[in-house]
N, C-alpha and C positions, 0 to 999 in steps of 0.2 A: 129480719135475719135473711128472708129470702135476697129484698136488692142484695145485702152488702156482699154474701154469695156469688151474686152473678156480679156486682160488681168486680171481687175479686176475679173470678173467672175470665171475664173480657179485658183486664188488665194481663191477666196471665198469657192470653190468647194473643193481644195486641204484642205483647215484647217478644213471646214465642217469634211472630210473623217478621217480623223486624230483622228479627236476629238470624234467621234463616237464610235473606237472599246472599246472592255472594255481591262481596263488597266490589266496586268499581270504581278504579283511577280517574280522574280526569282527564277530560284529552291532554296531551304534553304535559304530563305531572314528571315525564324524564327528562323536560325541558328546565335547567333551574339557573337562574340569574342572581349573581350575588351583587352585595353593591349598593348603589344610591337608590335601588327602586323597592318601592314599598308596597304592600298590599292592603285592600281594606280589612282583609278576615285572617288574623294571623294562620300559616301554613298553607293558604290558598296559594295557587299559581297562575296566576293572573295573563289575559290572551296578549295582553304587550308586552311583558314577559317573555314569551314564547315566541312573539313574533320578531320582536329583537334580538336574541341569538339568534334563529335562523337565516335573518336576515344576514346576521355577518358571514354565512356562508354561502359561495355561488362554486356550482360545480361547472368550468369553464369546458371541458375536455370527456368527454365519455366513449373511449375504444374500445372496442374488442378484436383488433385484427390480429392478435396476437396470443398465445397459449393464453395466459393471464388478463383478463381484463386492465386496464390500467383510463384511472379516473384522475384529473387534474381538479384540482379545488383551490378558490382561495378565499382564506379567512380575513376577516379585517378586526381588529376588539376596537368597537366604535363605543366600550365605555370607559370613563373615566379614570379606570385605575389596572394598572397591572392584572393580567385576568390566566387561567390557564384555559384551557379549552380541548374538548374530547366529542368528536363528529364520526358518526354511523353515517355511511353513503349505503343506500338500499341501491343495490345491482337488479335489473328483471329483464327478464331477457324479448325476443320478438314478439313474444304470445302474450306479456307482462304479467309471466308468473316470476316471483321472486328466485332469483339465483345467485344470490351470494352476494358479500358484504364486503364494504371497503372501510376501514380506520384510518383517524387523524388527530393525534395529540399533539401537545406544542405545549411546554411545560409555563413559558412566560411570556406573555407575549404584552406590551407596553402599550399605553392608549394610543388608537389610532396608525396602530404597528398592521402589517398586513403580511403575509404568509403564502406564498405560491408552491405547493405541492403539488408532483403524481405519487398518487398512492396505489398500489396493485389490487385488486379483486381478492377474494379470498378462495374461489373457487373459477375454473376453468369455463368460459360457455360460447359458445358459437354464435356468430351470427350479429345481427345486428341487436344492443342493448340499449336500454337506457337507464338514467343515473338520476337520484335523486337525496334529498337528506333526509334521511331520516330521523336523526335523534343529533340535538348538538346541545351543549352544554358549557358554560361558562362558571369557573371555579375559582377560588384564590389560587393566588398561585402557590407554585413550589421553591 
């Protein structure tokens, strides 16, 4: 009677401990590719995955000589099928403290189609910046 007690007990203790931490994203788990590419673990996000949107965006352009930051990007959808697409540019300023954010949607954009946008800053900063991506994502379209 005693084991099955403590067995009980260290069962309880073990799922208690478990359930406790706080759960964690994967790195680019907002990175999501729809399409021809598959994964080994269904709901996994896979790092080619990840590295593949990203890839489709390069940010060509990053000013600040002006009230507004204003970021030039261009997208390319280097996959197969009609895609939409929604890119976070992280703005940080001389220090490379984060300062404000630039958006790029493109509702359809066709294989191999390529997109040259300036997008504006979302917040005002002086000085010299710089411009990176931070979240890009490839969707069906609209």
């Amino acid at each position: 009677m005693k084991r099955t007690t403590a067995g009980v007990l260290f069962a309880v203790l073990a799922l208690t401990l478990t359930a406790c931490g706080e759960e964690k994203q994967p790195a680019g788990s907002d990175v999501v590719q729809t399409g021809g590419a598959t994964s080994a673990a269904p709901g996994a996000t896979s790092a080619a995955a990840e590295a593949d949107v990203a890839a489709d965006v390069k940010v060509t352009k990053c000013d600040s000589n002006s009230y507004t930051p204003k970021i030039t990007i261009e997208v390319t959808n280097s996959s197969s099928e009609d895609a939409r697409y929604a890119v976070t540019i992280a703005i940080k300023d001389a220090e490379g403290k984060a300062s404000g954010e630039a958006l790029f949607a493109k509702n359809r954009m066709t294989p191999g189609q390529t997109v040259t946008e300036e997008i504006p800053g979302d917040t005002p900063v002086k000085g010299k910046i710089t411009c990176e991506v931070a979240r890009a994502k490839r969707l069906p379209p609209k």
